[in-house]
N, C-alpha and C positions, 0 to 999 in steps of 0.2 A: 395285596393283603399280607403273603408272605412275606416280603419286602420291608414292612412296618415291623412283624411281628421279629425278624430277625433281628431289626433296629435297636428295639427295646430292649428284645434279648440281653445286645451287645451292650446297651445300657448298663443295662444289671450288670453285666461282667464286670465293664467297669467299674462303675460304682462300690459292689463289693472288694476289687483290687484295690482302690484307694484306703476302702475302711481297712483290708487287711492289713497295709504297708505301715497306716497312721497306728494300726493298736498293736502289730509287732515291733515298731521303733520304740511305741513307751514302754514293751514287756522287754525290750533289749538291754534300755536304759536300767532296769532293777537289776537285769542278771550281772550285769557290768559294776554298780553298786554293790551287788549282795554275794556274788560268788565269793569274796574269802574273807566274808562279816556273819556272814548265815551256812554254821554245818549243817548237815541234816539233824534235825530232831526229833525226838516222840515215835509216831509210825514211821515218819520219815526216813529213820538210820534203820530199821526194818527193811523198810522197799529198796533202800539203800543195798543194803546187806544181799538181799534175795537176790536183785538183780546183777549184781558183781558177782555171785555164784551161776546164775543162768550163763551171765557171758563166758564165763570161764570153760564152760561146759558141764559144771558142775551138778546141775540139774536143779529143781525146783525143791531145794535141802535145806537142812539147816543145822550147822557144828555146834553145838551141844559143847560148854568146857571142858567134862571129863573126856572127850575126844569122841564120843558119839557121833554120829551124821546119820540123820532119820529125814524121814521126807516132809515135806511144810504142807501145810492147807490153812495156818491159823490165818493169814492176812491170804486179800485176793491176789491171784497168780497175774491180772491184766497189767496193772503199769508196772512191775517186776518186768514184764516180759516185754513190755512198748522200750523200757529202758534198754534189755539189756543189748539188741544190738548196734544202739549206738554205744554203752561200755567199752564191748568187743573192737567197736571201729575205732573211736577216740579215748579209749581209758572209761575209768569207773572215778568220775568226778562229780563233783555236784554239779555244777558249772553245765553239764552237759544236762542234768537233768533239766535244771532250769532252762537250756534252750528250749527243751522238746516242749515243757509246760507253756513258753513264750510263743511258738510256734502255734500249740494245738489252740493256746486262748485267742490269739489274731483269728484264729480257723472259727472257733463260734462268735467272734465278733462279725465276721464276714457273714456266716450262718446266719445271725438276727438280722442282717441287713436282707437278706435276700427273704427269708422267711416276712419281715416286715412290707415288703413289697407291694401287695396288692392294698395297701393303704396308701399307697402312693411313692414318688422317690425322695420325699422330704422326710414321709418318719419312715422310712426303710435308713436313709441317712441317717437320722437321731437316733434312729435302736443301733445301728452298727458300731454310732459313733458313745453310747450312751455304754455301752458293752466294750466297746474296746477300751476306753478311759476310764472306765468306773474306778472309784478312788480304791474299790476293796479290792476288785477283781485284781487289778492292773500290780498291786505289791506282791500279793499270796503268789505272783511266778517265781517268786524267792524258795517256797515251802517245795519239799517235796513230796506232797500229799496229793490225793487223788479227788478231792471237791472239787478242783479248777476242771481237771483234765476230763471228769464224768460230766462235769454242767455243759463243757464245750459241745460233747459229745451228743448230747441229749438233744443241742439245738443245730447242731447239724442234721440231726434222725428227723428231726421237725421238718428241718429245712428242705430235706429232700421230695417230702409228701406237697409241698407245695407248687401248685398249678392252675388251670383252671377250678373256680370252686363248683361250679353247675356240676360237674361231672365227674366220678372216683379216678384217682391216681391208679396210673398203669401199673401191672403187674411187676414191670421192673422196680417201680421208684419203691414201691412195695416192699419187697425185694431187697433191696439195697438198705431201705431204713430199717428193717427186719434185722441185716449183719450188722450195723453199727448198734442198735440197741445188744445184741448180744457182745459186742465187744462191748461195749459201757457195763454190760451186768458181770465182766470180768474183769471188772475195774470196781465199779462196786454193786454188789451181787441187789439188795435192795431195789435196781433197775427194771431189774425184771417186769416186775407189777406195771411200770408203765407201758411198755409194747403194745397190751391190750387195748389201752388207752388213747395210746397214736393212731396206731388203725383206725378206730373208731371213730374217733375226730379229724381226719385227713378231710373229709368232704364238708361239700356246703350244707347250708340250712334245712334244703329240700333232698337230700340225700338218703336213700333208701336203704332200711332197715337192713335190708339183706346183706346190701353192699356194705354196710359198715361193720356187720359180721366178718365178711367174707376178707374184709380189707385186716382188720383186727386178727382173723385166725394167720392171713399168710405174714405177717408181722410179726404175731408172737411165736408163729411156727420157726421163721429164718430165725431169730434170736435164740431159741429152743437149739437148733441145728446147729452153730455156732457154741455153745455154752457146753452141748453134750460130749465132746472127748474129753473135754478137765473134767467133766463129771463123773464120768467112767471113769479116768484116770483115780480120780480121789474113794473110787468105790476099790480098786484092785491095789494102788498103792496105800492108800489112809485105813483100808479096810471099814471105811463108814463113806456111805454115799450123799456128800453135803453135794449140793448143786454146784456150789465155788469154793465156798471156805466154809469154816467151822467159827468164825466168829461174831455170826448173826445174833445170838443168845448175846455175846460180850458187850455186843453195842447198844443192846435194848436194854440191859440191866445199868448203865452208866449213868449216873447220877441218880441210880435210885437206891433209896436208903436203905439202909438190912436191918435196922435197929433204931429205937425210938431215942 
C-alpha cells in the first residue's frame, strides 16, 4: 500500500514539474518580449522605487523632492521586499522583477495542478495547464504589480491543506499555509480575511466543527504571527498602527464618486 501511495505521490511531482516548466517558458517568453517595451508603471514605479531603496539598505523610505527621507507604509512593504534581494544581487531592473513574477506564476500554476488533484490527473492537468497559459495571467508578468504574485500565493496556501479529505490536515500543513497567507497579506494586506476561511474549508464534507475551528484559528494565528513585526514596526516608525499599510481607505474609495 505504501508502495502505490509513493507511486502516485511521485506522479504528482511529476506532473506538477511539467505544468511548472510549460507555464514558466510562456512567462519567460513575455519577460524577453516586454523587458525594454514595458517600464514600470502606476504602482509599479512605486514598488519599483521602494524596493531599489530596500536593496540599497536604505530602508523601507521614501525621498521626498525637497530632500526629505521619512519612512513609507502608503503601499504594502511584501513585493518591495520579495524584490529587493534579487536588486541587491542583480541590479534594480525591471527585467528582474518580471522573472520573480514569471517564477512565482509557474509556482501557482503548479499549485492548481496539485490542489486539483483529487479529481483526478486529467483536471489536476487542465487546471495547471488552464493556469499556466491563461491568456490574462500569462502577459500581466510584464506589470510589476502585486495581483499576479498574491493570486500565485493564495493557491499555493490552498495547495498545501490538500490531502486526504475524511480527515483534517496536520498541524504542519497548517502551519505552513498559516506563513504563506501572512506573506500574501504583506503583499496585499486585504488577505488576511481569507486565512480564516482556508482553515475552515481544508477538510472534507463530514468534517467536524470543531476541527474546522481549530484548523481556521491555527491558520489565521501563523498569518497573524508573520504580519505582526511590520506591524509593530509601522506602530513605532509611522506612529499609527496600520496592520501593513495605510492604503486600505485608498483603495476602497477608487472609483467612487465625491460629487454628483
Amino acid at each position: 500500500m505504501r508502495d502505490v501511495t509513493d507511486t502516485a505521490r511521485a506522479a504528482q511531482r511529476r506532473d506538477a514539474g511539467w505544468v511548472f516548466a510549460i507555464a514558466l517558458c510562456a512567462r519567460l517568453a513575455v519577460v524577453v518580449w516586454a523587458r525594454s517595451t514595458f517600464p514600470p508603471a502606476a504602482d509599479g514605479q512605486y514598488y519599483h522605487v521602494l524596493a531599489t531603496r530596500l536593496a540599497r539598505g536604505l530602508g523601507y523610505t521614501w525621498a521626498w523632492p525637497d530632500g526629505a527621507v521619512t519612512a513609507a507604509a502608503h503601499y504594502p512593504v511584501g513585493y518591495p521586499a520579495l524584490l529587493a534581494p534579487l536588486y541587491a544581487l542583480f541590479g534594480p531592473s525591471p527585467t528582474v522583477a518580471m522573472g520573480l513574477g514569471a517564477v512565482l506564476g509557474a509556482l501557482g500554476a503548479a499549485a492548481a495542478a496539485r490542489l486539483t488533484r483529487p479529481f483526478g490527473r486529467r483536471a489536476s492537468l487542465v487546471a495547471g495547464l488552464v493556469v499556466g497559459l491563461h491568456p490574462a495571467l500569462v502577459p500581466y508578468t510584464a506589470a510589476l504589480m502585486t495581483e499576479g504574485v498574491a493570486a500565485a500565493a493564495l493557491v499555493v496556501a490552498a495547495a498545501l491543506l490538500v490531502g486526504d479529505a475524511a480527515s483534517p490536515p496536520r498541524g504542519r500543513a497548517l502551519a505552513s499555509a498559516g506563513v504563506v497567507m501572512g506573506l500574501v497579506t504583506l503583499v496585499r494586506p486585504q488577505c488576511v480575511v481569507l486565512a480564516p476561511v482556508l482553515g475552515a474549508l481544508a477538510g472534507g464534507v463530514g468534517w467536524a466543527l470543531f476541527a474546522r475551528a481549530r484548523a481556521s484559528a491555527i491558520v489565521t494565528a501563523c498569518a497573524l504571527a508573520v504580519v505582526a513585526p511590520w506591524t509593530l514596526r509601522n506602530c513605532v516608525a509611522m506612529h499609527r498602527c496600520a496592520l501593513v499599510s495605510v492604503n486600505g481607505g485608498w483603495n476602497l474609495l477608487i472609483e467612487t464618486a465625491t460629487r454628483n
